[in-house]
C-alpha positions in Angstrom: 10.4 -19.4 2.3 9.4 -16.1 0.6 10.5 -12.7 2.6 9.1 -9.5 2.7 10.6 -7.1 -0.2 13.4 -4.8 1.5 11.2 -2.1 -0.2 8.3 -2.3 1.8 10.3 -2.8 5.4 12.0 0.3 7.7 12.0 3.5 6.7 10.4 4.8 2.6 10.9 8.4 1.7 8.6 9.9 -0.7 9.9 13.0 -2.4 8.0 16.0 -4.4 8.0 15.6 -8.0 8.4 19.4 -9.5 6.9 20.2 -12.3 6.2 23.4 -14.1 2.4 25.0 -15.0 1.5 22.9 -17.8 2.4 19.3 -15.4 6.2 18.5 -17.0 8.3 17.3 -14.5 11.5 19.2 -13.6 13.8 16.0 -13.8 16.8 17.8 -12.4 15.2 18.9 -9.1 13.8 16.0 -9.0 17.5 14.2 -8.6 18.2 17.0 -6.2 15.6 15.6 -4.1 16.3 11.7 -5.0 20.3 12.2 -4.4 19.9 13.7 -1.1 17.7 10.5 0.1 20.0 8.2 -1.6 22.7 10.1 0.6 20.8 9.2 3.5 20.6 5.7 3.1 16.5 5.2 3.6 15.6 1.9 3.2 13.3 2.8 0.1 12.2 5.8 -1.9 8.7 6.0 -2.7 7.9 8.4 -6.0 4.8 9.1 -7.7 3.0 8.9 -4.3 0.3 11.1 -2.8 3.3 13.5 -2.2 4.6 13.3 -5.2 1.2 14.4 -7.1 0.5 11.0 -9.1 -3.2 12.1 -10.0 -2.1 15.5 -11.6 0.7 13.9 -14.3 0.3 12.8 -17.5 1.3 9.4 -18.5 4.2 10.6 -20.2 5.7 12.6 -17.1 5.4 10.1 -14.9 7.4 7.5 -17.2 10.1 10.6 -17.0 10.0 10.8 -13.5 10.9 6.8 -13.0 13.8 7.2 -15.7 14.8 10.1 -14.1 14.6 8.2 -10.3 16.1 5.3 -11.5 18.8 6.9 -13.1 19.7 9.3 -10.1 18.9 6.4 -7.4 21.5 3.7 -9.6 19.7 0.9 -7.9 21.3 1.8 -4.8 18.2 1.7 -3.1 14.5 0.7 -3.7 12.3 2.4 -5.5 8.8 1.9 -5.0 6.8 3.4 -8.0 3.2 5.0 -7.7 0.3 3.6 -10.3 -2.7 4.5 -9.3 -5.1 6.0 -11.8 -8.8 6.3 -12.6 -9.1 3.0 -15.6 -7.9 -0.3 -15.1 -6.1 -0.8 -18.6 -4.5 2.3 -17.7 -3.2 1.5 -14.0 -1.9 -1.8 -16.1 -0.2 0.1 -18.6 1.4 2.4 -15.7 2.7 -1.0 -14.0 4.6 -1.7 -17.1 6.0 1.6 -17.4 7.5 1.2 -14.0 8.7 -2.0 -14.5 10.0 -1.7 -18.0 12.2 1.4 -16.5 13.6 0.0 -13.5 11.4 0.6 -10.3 11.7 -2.3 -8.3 8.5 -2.3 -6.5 4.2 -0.6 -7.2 2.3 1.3 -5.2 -1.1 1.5 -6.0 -4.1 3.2 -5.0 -7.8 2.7 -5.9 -8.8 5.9 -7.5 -12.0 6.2 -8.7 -15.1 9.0 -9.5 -18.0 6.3 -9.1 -17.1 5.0 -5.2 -16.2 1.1 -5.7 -17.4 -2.2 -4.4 -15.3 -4.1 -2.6 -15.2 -6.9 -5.6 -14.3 -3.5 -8.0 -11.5 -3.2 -6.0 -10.3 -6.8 -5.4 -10.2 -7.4 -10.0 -8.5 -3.8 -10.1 -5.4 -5.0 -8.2 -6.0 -8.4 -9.4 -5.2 -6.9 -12.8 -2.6 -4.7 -11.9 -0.9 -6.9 -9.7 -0.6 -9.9 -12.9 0.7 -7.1 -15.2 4.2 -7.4 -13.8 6.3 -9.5 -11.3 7.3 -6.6 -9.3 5.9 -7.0 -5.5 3.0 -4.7 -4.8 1.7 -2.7 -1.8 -2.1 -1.8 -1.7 -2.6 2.2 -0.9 -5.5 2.5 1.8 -5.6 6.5 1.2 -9.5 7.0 1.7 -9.2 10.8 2.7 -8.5 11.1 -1.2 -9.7 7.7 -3.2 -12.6 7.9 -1.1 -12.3 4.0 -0.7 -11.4 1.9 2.7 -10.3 -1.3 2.8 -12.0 -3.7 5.4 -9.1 -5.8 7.0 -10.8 -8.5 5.3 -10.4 -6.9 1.5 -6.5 -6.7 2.5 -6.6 -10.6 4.1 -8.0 -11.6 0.4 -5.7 -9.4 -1.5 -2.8 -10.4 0.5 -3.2 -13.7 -1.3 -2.8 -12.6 -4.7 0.5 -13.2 -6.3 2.7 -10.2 -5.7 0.4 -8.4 -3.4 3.0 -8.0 -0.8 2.2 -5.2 1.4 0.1 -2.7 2.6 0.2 1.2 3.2 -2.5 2.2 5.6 -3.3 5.7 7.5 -3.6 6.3 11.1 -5.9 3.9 13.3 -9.1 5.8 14.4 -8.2 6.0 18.4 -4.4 5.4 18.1 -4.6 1.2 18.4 -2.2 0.1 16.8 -1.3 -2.9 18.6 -4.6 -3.7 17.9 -4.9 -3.2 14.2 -1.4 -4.7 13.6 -2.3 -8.0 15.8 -5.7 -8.5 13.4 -4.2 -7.5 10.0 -0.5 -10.1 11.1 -3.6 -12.6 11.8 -5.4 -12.3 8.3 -2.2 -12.2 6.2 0.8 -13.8 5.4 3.5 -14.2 7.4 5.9 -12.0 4.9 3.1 -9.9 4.4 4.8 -5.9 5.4 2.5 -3.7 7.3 3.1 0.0 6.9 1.3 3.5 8.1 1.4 6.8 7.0 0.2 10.1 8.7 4.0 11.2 9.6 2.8 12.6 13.3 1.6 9.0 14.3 4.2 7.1 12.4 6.7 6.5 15.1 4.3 4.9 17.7 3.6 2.6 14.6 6.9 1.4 14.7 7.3 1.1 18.5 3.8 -1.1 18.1 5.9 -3.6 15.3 4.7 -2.3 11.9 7.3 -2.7 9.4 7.2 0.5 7.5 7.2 4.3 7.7 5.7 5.7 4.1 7.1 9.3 5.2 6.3 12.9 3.8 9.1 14.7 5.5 11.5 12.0 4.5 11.2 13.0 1.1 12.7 16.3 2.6 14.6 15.8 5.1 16.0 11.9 5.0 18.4 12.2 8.2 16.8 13.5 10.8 13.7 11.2 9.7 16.2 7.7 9.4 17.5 8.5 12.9 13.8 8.5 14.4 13.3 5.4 12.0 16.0 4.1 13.9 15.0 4.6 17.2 11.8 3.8 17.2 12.3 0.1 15.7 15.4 -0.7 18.3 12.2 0.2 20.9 13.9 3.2 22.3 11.2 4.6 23.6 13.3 7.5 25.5 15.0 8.3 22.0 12.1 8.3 20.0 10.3 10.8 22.0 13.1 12.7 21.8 14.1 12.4 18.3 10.3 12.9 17.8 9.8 16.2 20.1 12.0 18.2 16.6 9.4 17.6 14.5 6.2 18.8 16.4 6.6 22.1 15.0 6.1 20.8 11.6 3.8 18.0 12.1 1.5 20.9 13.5 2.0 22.7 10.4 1.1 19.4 8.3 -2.4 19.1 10.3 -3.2 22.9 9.4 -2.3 23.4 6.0 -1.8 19.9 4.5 1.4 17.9 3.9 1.6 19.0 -0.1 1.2 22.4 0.9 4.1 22.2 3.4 6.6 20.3 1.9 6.4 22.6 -1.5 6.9 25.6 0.8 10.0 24.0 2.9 11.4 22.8 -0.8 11.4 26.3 -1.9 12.9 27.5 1.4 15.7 25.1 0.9 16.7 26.1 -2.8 15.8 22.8 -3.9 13.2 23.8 -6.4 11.5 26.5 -7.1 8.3 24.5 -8.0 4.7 25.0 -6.8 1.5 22.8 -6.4 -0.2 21.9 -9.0 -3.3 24.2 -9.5 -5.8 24.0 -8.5 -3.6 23.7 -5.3 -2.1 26.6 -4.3 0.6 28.1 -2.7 0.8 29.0 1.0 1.1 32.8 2.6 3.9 34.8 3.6 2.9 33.6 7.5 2.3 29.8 6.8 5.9 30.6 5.2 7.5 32.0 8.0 5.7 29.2 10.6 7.2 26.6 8.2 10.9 28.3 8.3 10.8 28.5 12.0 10.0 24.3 12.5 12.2 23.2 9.4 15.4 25.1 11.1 14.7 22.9 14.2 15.6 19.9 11.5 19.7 18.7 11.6 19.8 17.6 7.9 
């Protein structure tokens, strides 16, 4: 019988990837970030993500950043590796990279300028999906590809070879008993369903998904494994309380944006001195002093 991939299951950490004004990656605070998540012990590490600024690297730097992951990370723990990109040839050619370096599993997003059709969609990660035997999980990010799936696109993609997961945001209303119950029903049995939208993620768990695709992770791996933790055993107690630390900051995330955030907190740390990539920009002195104030509430 197949199983899920261990990448796609508890709790995935997806780290910044620095790079300077002109997009090259900073490979060594880059394994500052990686080695302090391999540390932890996460149960994957997902790089080139929406946090890690994908869209904005060249070809080039993101083949750096997985030889620079995978040679930090030592196989010690998943890595998940992000292809989404505009062209199909190109999200092909990505996939090959990742897999030709050592990522273990793809993430992939449907990016696009002209909005897709659902059957766009399905031949995209058909393609990408055949371009490599690594195990796959579909990207639902339509606050930035500008594409949703229907649970039904997700049932009929679930049935592609290597398709082998999904990464979904928030449920409009907070039902995710609901959601999980009809997406279990339209997939495989091994099929992993995961959420982002870190605020939420914890009540995703207690409801029975099988993966937290975390932001703060990235930063601070500990604090975020130990709510991971909780939350799966159904501590209900614990999680709220494990979870009450990082209001603060999941406040700060709903105001000014994740990126924005986690660039600041980095820089707090001494981890990197790195900034979005324009035409992002950097947050004030006060956002600054907000974000100090929640991340010292963190035990890293």
């Amino acid at each position: 019988m197949p199983t899920t991939p261990p990448a796609f299951t508890g709790l995935s950490a997806f780290p910044l990837t620095p790079a300077d004004e002109a997009g090259r990656v900073d490979t060594d605070a880059l394994q500052r970030l990686l080695s302090r998540v391999v540390e932890a012990k996460t149960n994957s590490i997902g790089l080139l993500g929406s946090t890690g600024t994908y869209m904005y690297l060249s070809r080039e730097e993101r083949r750096r950043a997985v030889e620079a992951a995978v040679e930090c990370v030592g196989g010690r723990l998943p890595l998940i590796v992000g292809v989404g990109t505009l062209r199909t040839d190109d999200a092909v050619a990505l996939a090959r990279d990742a897999a030709a370096a050592g990522a273990q599993a793809l993430l992939l997003a449907p990016v696009s300028y002209t909005p897709l059709t659902e059957e766009e969609a399905f031949r995209h990660f058909e393609a990408v999906a055949a371009a490599t035997d690594l195990p796959l999980s579909i990207y639902n990010n339509p606050s930035t590809t500008h594409f949703s799936f229907s649970e039904a696109l997700i049932g009929r993609l679930a049935g592609l070879a290597n398709v082998s997961a999904v990464k979904i945001p928030l449920p409009k209303g907070g039902d995710f008993s609901g959601e999980i119950a009809r997406l279990r029903a339209a997939t495989p049995a091994d099929f992993a369903i995961g959420y982002s939208g870190d605020w939420e993620c914890p009540h995703a768990l207690l409801a029975g998904a099988d993966c937290w695709y975390s932001v703060v992770a990235g930063l601070f791996p500990k604090p975020s494994l130990a709510l991971t933790s909780a939350a799966i055993s159904g501590n209900v107690e614990e999680t709220t309380r494990l979870d009450t630390s990082f209001h603060p900051l999941w406040q700060l995330f709903k105001t000014h944006g994740s990126l924005r955030v986690v660039y600041a907190a980095a820089n707090l740390m001494g981890i990197t001195k790195a900034q979005p990539p324009r035409p992002v920009l950097p947050l004030g002195s006060e956002a600054v002093r907000d974000i100090e104030a929640a991340i010292s509430l963190l035990k890293d």
